[in-house]
PATOR-283156 format. One line per field, with one value per residue (C-alpha): x, y, z. Coordinates in steps of 0.05 Angstrom, whole numbers, padded with zeros to 5 digits, always signed. Layout:
x [X / ...]
y [Y / ...]
z [Z / ...]
end
This chain:
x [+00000 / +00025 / +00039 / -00016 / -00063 / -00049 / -00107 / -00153 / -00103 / -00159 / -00213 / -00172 / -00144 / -00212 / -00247 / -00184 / -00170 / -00196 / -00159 / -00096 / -00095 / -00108 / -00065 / -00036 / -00033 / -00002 / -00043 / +00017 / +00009 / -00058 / -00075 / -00035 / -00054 / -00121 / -00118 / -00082 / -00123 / -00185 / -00156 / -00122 / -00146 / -00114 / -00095 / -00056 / +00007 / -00044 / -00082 / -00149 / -00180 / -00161 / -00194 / -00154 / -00175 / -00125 / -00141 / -00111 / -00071 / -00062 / +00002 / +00005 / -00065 / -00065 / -00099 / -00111 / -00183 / -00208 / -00271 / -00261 / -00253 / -00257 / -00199 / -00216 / -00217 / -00193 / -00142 / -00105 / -00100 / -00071 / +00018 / +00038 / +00102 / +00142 / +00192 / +00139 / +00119 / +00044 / +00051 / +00007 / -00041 / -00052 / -00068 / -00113 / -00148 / -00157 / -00177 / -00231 / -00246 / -00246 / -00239 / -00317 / -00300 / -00300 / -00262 / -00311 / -00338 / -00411 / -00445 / -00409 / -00435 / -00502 / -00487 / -00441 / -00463 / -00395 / -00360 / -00323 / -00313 / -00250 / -00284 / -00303 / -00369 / -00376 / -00432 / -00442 / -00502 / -00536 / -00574 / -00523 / -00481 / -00434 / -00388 / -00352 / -00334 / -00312 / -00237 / -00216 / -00198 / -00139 / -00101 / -00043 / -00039 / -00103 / -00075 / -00051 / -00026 / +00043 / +00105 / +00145 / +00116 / +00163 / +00116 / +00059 / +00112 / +00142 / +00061 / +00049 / +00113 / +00082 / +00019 / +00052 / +00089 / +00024 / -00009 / +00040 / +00050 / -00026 / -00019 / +00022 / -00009 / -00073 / -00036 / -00021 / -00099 / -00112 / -00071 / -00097 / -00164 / -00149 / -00120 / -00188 / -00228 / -00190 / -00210 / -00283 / -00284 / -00269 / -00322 / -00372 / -00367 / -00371 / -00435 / -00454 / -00452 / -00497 / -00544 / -00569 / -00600 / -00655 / -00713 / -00680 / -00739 / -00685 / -00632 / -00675 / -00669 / -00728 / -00777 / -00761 / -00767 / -00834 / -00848 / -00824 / -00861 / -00927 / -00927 / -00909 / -00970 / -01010 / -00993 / -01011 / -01076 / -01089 / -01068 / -01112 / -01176 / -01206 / -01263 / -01228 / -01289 / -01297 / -01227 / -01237 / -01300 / -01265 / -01212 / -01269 / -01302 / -01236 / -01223 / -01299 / -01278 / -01229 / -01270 / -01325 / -01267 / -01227 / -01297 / -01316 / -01240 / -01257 / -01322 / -01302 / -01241 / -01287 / -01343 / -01290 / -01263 / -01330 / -01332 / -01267 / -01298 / -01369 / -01328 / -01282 / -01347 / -01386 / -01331 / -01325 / -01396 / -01396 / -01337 / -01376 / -01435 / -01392 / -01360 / -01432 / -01455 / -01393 / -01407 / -01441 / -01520 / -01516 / -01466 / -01502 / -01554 / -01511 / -01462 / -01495 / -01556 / -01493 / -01453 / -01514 / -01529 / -01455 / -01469 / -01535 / -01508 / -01463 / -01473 / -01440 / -01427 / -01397 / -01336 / -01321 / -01341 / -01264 / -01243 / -01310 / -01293 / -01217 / -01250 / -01297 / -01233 / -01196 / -01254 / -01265 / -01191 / -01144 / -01095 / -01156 / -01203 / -01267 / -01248 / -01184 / -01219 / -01264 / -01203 / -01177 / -01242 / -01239 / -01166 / -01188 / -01252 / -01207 / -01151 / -01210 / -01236 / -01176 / -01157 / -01220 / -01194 / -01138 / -01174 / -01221 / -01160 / -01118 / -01185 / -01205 / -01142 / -01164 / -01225 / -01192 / -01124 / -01141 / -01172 / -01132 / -01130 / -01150 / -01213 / -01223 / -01230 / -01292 / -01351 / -01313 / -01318 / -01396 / -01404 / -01378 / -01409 / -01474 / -01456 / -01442 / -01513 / -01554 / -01518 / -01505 / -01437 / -01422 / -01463 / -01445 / -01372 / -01376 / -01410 / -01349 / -01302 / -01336 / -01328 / -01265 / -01224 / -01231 / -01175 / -01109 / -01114 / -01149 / -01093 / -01034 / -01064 / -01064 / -01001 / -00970 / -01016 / -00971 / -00908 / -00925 / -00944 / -00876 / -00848 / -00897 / -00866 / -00797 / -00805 / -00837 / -00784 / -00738 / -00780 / -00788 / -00708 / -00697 / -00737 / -00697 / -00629 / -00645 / -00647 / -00575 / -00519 / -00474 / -00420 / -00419 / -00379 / -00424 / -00492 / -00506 / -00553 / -00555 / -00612 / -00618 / -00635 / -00677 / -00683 / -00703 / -00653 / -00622 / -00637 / -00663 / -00692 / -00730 / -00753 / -00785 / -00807 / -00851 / -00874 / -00885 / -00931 / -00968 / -00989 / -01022 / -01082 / -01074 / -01132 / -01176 / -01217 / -01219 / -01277 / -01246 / -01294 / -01258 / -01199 / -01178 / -01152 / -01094 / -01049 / -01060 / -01049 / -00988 / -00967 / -00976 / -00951 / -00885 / -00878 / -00901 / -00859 / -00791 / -00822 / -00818 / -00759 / -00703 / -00645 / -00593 / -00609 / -00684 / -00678 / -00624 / -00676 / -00736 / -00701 / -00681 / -00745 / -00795 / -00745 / -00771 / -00700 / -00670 / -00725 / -00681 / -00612 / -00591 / -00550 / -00532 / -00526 / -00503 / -00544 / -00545 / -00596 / -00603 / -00628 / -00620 / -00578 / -00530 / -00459 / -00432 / -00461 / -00444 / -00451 / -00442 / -00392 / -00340 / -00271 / -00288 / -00238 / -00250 / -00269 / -00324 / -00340 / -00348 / -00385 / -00436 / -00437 / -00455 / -00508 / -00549 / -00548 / -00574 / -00627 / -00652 / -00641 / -00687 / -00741 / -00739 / -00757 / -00796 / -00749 / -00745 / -00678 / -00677 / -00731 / -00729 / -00713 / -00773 / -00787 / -00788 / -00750 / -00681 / -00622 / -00571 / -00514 / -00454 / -00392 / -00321 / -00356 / -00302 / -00238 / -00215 / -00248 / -00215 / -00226 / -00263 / -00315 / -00325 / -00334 / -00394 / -00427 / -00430 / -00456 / -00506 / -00520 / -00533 / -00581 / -00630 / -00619 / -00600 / -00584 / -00513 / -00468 / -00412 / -00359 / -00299 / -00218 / -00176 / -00152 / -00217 / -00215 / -00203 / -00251 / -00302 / -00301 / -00338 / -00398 / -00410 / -00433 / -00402 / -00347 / -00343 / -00267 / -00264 / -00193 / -00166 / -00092 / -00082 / -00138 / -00182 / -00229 / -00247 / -00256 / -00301 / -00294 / -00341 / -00328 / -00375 / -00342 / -00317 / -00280 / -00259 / -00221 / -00189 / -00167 / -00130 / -00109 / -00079 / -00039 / -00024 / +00017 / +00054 / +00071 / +00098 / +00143 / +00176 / +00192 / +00220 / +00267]
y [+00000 / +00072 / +00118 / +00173 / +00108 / +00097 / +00118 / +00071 / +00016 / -00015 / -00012 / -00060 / -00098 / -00111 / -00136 / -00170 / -00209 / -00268 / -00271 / -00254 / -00310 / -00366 / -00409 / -00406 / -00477 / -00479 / -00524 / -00577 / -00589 / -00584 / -00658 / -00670 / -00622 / -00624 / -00697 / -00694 / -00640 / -00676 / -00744 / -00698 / -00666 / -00598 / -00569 / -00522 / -00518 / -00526 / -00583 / -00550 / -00564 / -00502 / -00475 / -00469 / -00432 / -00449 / -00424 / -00462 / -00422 / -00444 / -00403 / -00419 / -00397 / -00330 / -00286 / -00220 / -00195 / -00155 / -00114 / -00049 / -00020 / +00041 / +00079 / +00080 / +00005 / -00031 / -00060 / -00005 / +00012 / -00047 / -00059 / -00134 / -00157 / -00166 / -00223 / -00279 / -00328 / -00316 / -00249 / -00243 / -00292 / -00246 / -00186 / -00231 / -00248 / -00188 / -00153 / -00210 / -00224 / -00151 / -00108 / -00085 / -00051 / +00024 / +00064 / +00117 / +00164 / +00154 / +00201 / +00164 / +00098 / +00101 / +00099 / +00047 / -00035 / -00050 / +00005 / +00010 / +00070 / +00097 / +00081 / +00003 / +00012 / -00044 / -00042 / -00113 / -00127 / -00059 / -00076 / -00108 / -00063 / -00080 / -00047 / -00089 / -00047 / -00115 / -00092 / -00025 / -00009 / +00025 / -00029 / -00059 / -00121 / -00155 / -00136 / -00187 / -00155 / -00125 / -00151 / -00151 / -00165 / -00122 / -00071 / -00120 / -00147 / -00074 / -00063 / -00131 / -00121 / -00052 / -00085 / -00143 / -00093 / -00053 / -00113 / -00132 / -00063 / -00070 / -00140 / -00111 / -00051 / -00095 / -00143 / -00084 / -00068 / -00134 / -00132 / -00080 / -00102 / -00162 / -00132 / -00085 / -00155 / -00183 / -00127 / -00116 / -00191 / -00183 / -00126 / -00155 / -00215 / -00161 / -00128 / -00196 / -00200 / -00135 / -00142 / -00213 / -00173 / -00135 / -00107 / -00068 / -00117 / -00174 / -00138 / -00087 / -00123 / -00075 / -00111 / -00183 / -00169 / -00140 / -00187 / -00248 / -00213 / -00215 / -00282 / -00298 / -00262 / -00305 / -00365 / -00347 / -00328 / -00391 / -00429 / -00390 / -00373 / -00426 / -00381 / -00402 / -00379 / -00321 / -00290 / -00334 / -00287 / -00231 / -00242 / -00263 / -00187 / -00158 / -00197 / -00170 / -00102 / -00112 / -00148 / -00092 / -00037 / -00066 / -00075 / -00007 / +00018 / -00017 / +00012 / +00083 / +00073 / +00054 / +00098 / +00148 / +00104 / +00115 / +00191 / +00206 / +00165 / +00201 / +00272 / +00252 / +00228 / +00292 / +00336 / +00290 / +00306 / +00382 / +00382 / +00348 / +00389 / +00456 / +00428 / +00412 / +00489 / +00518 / +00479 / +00518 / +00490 / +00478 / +00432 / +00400 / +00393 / +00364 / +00323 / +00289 / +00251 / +00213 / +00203 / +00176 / +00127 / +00104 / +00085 / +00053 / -00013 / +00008 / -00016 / +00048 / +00048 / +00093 / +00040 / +00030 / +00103 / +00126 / +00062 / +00072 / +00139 / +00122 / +00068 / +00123 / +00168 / +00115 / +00100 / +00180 / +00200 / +00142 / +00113 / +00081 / +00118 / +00151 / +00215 / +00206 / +00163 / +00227 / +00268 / +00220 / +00224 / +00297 / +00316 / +00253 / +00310 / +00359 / +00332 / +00311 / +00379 / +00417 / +00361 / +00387 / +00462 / +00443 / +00409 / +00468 / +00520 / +00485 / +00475 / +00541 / +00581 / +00656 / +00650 / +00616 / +00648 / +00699 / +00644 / +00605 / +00525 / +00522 / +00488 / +00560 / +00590 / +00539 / +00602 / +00636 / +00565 / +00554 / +00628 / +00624 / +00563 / +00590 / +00645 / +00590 / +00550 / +00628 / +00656 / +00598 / +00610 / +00545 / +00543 / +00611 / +00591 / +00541 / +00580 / +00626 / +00579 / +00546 / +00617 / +00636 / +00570 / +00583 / +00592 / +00619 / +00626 / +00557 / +00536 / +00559 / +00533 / +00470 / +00478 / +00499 / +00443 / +00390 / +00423 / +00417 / +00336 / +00333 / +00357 / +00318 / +00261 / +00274 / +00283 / +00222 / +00178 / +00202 / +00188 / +00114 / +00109 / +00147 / +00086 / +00033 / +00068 / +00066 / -00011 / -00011 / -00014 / +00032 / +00039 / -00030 / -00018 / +00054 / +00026 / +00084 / +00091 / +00145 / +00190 / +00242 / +00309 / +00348 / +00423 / +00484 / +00507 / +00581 / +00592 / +00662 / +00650 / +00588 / +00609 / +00683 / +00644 / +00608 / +00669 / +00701 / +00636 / +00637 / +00714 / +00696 / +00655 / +00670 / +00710 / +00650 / +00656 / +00730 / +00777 / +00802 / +00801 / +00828 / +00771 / +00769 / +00846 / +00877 / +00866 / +00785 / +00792 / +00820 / +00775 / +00714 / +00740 / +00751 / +00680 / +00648 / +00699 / +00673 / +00607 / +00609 / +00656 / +00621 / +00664 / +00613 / +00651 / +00647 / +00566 / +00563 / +00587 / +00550 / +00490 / +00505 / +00525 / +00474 / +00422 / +00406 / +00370 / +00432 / +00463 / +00426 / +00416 / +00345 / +00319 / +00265 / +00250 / +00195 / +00181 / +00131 / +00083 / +00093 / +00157 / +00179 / +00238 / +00262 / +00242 / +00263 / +00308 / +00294 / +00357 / +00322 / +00283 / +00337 / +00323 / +00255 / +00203 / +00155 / +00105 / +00142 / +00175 / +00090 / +00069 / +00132 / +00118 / +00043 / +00057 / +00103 / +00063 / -00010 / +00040 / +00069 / -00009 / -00021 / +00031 / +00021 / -00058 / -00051 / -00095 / -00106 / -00121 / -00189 / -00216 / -00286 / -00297 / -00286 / -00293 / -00219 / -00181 / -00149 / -00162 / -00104 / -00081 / -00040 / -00036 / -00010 / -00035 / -00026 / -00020 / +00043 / +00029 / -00008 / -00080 / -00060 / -00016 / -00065 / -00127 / -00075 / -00061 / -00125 / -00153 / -00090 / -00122 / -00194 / -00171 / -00152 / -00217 / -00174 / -00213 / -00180 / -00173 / -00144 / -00117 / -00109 / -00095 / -00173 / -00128 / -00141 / -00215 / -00236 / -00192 / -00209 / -00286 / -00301 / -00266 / -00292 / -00364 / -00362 / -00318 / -00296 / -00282 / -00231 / -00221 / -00181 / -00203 / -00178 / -00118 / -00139 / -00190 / -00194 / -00274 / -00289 / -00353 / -00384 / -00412 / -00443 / -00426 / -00493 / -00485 / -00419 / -00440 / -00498 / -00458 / -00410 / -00466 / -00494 / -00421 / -00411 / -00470 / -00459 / -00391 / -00417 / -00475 / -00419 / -00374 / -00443 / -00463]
z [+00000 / -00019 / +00037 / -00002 / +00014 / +00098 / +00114 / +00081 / +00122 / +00174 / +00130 / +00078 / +00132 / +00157 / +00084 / +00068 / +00131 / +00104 / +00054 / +00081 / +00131 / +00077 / +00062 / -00015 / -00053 / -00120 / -00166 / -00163 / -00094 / -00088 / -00083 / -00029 / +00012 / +00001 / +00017 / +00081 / +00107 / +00097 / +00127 / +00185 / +00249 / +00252 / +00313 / +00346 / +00390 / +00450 / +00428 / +00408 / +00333 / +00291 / +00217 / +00161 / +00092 / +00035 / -00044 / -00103 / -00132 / -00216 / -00224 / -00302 / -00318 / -00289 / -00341 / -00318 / -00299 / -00364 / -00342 / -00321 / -00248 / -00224 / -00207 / -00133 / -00139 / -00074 / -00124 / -00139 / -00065 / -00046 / -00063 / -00073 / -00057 / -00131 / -00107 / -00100 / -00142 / -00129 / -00151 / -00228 / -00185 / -00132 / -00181 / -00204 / -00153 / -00118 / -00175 / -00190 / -00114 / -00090 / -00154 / -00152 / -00081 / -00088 / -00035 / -00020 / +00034 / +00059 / +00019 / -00048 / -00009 / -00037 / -00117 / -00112 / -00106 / -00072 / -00034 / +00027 / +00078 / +00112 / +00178 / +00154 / +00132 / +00074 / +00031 / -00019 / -00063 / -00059 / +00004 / +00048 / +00091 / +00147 / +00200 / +00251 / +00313 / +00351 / +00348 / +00336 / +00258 / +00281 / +00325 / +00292 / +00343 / +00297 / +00226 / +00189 / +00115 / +00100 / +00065 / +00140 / +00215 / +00254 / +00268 / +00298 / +00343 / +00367 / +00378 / +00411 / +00456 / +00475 / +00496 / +00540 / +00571 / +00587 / +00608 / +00651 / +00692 / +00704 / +00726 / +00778 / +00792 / +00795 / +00851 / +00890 / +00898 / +00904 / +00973 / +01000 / +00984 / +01018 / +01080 / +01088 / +01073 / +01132 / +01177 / +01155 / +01170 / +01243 / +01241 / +01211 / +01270 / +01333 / +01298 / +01289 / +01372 / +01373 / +01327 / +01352 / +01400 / +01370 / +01422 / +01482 / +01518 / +01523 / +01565 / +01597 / +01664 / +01688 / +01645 / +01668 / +01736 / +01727 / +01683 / +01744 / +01788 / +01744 / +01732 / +01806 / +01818 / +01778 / +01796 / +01870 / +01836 / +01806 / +01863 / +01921 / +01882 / +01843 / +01810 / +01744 / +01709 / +01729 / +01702 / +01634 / +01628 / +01648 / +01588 / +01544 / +01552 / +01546 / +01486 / +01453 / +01462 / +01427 / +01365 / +01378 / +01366 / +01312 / +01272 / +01274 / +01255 / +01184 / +01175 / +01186 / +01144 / +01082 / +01095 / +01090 / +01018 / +00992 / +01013 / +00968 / +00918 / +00913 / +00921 / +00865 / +00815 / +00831 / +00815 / +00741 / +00735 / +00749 / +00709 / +00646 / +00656 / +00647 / +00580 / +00552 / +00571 / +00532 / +00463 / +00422 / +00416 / +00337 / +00343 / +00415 / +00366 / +00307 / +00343 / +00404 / +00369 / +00335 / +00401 / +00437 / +00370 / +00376 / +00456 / +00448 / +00453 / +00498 / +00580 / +00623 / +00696 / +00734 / +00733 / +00669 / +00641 / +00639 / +00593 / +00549 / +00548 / +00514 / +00473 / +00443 / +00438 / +00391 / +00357 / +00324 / +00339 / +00335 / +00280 / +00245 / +00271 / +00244 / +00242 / +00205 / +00144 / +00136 / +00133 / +00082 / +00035 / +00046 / +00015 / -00045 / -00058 / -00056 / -00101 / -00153 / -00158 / -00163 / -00215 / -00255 / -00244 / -00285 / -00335 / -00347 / -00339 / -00398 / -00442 / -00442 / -00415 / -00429 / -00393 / -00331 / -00334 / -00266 / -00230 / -00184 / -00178 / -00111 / -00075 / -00042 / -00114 / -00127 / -00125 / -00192 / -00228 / -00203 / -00233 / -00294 / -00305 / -00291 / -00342 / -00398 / -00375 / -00377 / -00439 / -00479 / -00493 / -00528 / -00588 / -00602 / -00593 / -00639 / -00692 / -00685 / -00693 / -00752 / -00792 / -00769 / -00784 / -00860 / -00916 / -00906 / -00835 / -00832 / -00871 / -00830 / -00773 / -00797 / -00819 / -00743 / -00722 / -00768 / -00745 / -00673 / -00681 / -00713 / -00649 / -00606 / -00648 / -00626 / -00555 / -00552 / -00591 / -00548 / -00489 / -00521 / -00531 / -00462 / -00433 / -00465 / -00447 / -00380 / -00382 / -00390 / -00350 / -00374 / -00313 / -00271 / -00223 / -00203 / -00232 / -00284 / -00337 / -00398 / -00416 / -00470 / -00452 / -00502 / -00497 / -00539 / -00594 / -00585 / -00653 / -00663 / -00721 / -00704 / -00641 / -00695 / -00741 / -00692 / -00657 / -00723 / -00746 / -00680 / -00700 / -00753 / -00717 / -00642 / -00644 / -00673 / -00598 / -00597 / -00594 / -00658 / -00709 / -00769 / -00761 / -00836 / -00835 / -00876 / -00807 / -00810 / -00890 / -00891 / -00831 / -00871 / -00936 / -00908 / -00882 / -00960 / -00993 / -00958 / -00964 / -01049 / -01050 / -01089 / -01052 / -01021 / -00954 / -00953 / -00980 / -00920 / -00877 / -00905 / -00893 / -00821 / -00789 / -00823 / -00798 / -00732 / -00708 / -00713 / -00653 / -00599 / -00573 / -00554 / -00496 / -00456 / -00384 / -00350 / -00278 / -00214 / -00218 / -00140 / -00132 / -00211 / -00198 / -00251 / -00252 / -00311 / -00369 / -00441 / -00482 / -00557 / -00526 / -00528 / -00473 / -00471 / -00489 / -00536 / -00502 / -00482 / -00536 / -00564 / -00508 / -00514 / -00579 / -00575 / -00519 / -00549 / -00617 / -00582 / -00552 / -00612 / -00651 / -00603 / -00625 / -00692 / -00685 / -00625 / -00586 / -00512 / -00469 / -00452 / -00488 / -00514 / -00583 / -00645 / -00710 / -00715 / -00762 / -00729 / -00772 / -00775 / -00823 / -00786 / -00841 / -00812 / -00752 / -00688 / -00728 / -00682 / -00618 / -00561 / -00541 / -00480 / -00516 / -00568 / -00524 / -00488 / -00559 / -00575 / -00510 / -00522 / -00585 / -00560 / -00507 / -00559 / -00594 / -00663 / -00728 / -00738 / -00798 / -00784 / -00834 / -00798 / -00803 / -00777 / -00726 / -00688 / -00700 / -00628 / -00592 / -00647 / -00661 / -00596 / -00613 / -00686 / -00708 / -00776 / -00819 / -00888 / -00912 / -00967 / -00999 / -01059 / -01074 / -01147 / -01134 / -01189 / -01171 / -01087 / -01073 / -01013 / -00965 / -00919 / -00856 / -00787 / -00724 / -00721 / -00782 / -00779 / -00705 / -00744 / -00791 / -00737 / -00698 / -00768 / -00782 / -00712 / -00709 / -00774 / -00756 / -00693 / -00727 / -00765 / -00711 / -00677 / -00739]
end
């Protein structure tokens, strides 16, 4: 890794762990070691089962990974040691395994399908992210890449030696700790001694001689009177009182329950009472007829009143409540009728031009509605029309009219092609589409010449009676008199502004598919390279290919017609933008012929079932020879091998 690229160090060390702590096989040895692994426990220096990850490593079949990355691929953040054997297999494999990994910041995150974040956040598959705070991304003691170890073992020495001032630093406190234990012990048994004594009554000597003396007292009692019965009643009266008093101790505690309780309801009820006298009576009258319908079936008690009282609550007021799907047919009324303000508005747009689109605005449509239903405006409108859309102005309208479908044409083929281009990939590794952008030429003199057309008719709906005056005359006698003008400058402009292409400006831009913001924008494709310049070229092409026969991306192969002609096709371009057009091409299942230069031979002979030689060795008379695929690779095979016997001898 570069020292410009440090700081992307724990996030790589985290997503490439895995790898770096497999185990490489070369393809030679790769029996063997598969085989003794699998008929082998492993385990470690302590006895305990260990896992091992080995890759097989084909070291003579190493071909390079040909797609494109981006150029803040993972790969080219990462250095591999030169002076290994593994090396042109490890570029390989990273590139393939980790290649699609785009070293990004958060906000970059979200156009990306793989991406990775200084901080660790990994993001695979366009839905899967992870970040794994476990160990800290900048601790050296758990990374496992680099070409030499000594700095893991100056950290891990740094960390023993830590550990092992705290161990002692932690024996200290554990002494002391110890020591106070010890004492608290000792403590803890002479509070032991005093607490086991817990009423003062057991060593106030006072009391037990009393107590002595009592009992002394009855036992003489007992012993010289033998009217036992008489103190058993005694006790039993005693003992009533007692049952007499505790009795009426629970009564007056719930009377007085029941007192809070009928203060508390009273005030409820005073409290509803003042809430019905403040609502207004019209709504008394509109509202409460529907409560008390609600409740009919409903039993209330003074009990359960509170809960009915939520239960009614959710019902009107809650999440699904009553009140809320009113509110939801409401703004659907609303939205409908405003809808139909817009309708009217762009049907009859001088009449409605001062009148807002807004459901407060609904008295000035009711109006003038009224006005059309008392006056009858309509037959009179179409009486008007009837006259006025007569001969030359008739005629130029009609012509404006054609003019305008031309342009409604155009915007919607380039809708049609837009849709197609956005069902392909045109960046991979970011997930980008292109679409064509389509706005109004600059063009002074289109932009008059449509004004100046517009001029002649625009007051078609007027109260203008007299519509055909000298004014509108000379208006459209100008236009047919540069029209049939034979001046290069007038045929020039003819030419320009009946051509409806020449009303817009074309561009491209490429966008993310995620949230179809613009990434790049290609104005006629002008600083590009080209590769670009190929690949921009390519896309749009399949896209409109797939206008012109109606195709769809992906869709199984017909008996429809599709077979395309492209001469010189990808003699200039580079491999990797003609490998893209032609897998472009195959998606839409096209019959291809393709003339082509034999410096495109290699990219193209995967993509073609058969091959037609054309050669012209005297210049005179061009020969043509067939070949299948099969014999066109014989064939190849055949020269290859001839060519290499002579570089041999």
């Amino acid at each position: 890794m570069g020292e410009n690229e440090m700081a992307w160090e724990g996030a790589i060390e985290k997503l490439l762990r895995d790898a770096g702590i497999s185990l490489l096989v070369p393809q030679s040895h790769y029996k063997s070691v598969s085989n003794y692994v699998n008929n082998n426990p492993l385990k470690g220096a302590d006895g305990r089962g260990i896992k091992l990850t080995y890759l097989e490593a084909d070291l003579q079949n190493n071909t390079r990974v040909i797609k494109e990355l981006d150029q803040d691929s993972i790969a080219y953040k990462v250095e591999i040691k030169p002076d290994t054997d593994f090396y042109d297999w490890l570029v390989a494999y990273i590139q393939r395994s980790f290649g699609d990994y785009i070293c990004t910041d958060v906000k970059g995150l979200q156009h990306v399908p793989f991406g990775i974040t200084q901080q660790g956040l990994t993001k695979s598959g366009r839905i899967r992210h992870i970040k794994d705070d476990r160990k800290r991304i900048d601790d050296r003691r758990n990374y496992v890449l680099g070409w030499s170890n000594a700095e893991k073992i100056k950290t891990l020495d740094s960390s023993v030696n830590k550990l092992e001032e705290k161990i002692q630093e932690l024996k200290f406190q554990q002494g002391a700790i110890e020591t106070k234990e010890k004492k608290n012990q000792e403590q803890k048994q002479l509070l032991g001694f005093v607490l086991y004594v817990k009423d003062f009554f057991r060593i106030d000597w006072r009391y037990h001689v009393k107590k002595i003396y009592d009992l002394e007292q009855e036992r003489n009692e007992l012993l010289n009177n033998n009217d036992i019965l008489a103190q058993l009643q005694r006790y039993k009266s005693e003992v009533d009182l007692q049952i007499v008093y505790t009795k009426e101790k629970a009564v007056i505690e719930k009377i007085g329950g029941l007192k809070n309780t009928i203060q508390n309801q009273q005030e409820q009820k005073r409290n509803a009472g003042q809430q019905k006298e403040q609502l207004a009576a019209h709504l008394r009258d509109k509202w409460y007829p529907l409560i008390e319908g609600k409740l009919a079936e409903k039993n209330i008690t003074l009990k359960n009143v509170e809960n009915r009282q939520e239960e009614f609550r959710k019902q009107f007021q809650g999440e699904n409540g009553e009140l809320k799907r009113l509110r939801g047919r409401q703004m659907g009324f609303h939205s409908s009728i405003e809808r139909k303000m817009r309708e009217i508005k762009e049907h009859s747009r001088a009449e409605y031009n001062e009148i807002a689109e807004s459901i407060d605005a609904r008295s000035e449509y009711i109006k003038k509605f009224e006005q059309l239903v008392s006056e009858d405006l309509k037959r009179h409108e179409e009486r008007f029309k009837d006259e006025l859309n007569k001969n030359v102005i008739n005629s130029i309208a009609v012509f404006d009219s054609q003019l305008q479908k031309h342009e409604t044409d155009i915007k919607q083929k380039i809708r049609t092609i837009n849709r197609h281009l956005s069902e392909i990939v045109y960046n991979a590794a970011q997930d980008t589409y292109i679409t064509i952008l389509m706005d109004s030429t600059t063009n002074k003199e289109v932009r008059f010449f449509r004004e100046e057309l517009k001029k002649c008719y625009i007051h078609s709906f007027s109260s203008n009676n007299e519509l055909y005056t000298e004014e509108k005359y000379e208006q459209v006698k100008r236009i047919l008199d540069r029209f049939a003008s034979m001046d290069n400058i007038d045929r020039d402009w003819t030419a320009t502004v009946t051509d409806v292409r020449e009303w817009f400006e074309f561009n491209a831009s490429e966008r993310y598919r995620s949230d179809h913001s613009e990434k790049e924008f290609y104005e006629g494709s002008g600083g590009k390279s080209g590769g670009q310049k190929e690949k921009l070229a390519y896309t749009i092409l399949a896209s409109a290919l797939a206008y012109q026969f109606g195709l769809q991306f992906g869709e199984s192969k017909s008996r429809s017609f599709r077979f395309v002609v492209i001469d010189e096709a990808f003699g200039r371009g580079s491999d990797e933008s003609t490998r893209y057009g032609l897998e472009l091409f195959k998606k839409l299942n096209l019959q291809l012929l393709i003339v082509t230069p034999l410096q495109k031979i290699h990219v193209i002979e995967g993509h073609v079932n058969s091959f037609h030689f054309v050669s012209n060795r005297e210049g005179n008379n061009s020969q043509v020879s067939n070949f299948t695929k099969e014999e066109y690779e014989t064939e190849r095979n055949r020269h290859n091998g001839v060519f290499q016997n002579e570089e041999k001898s």
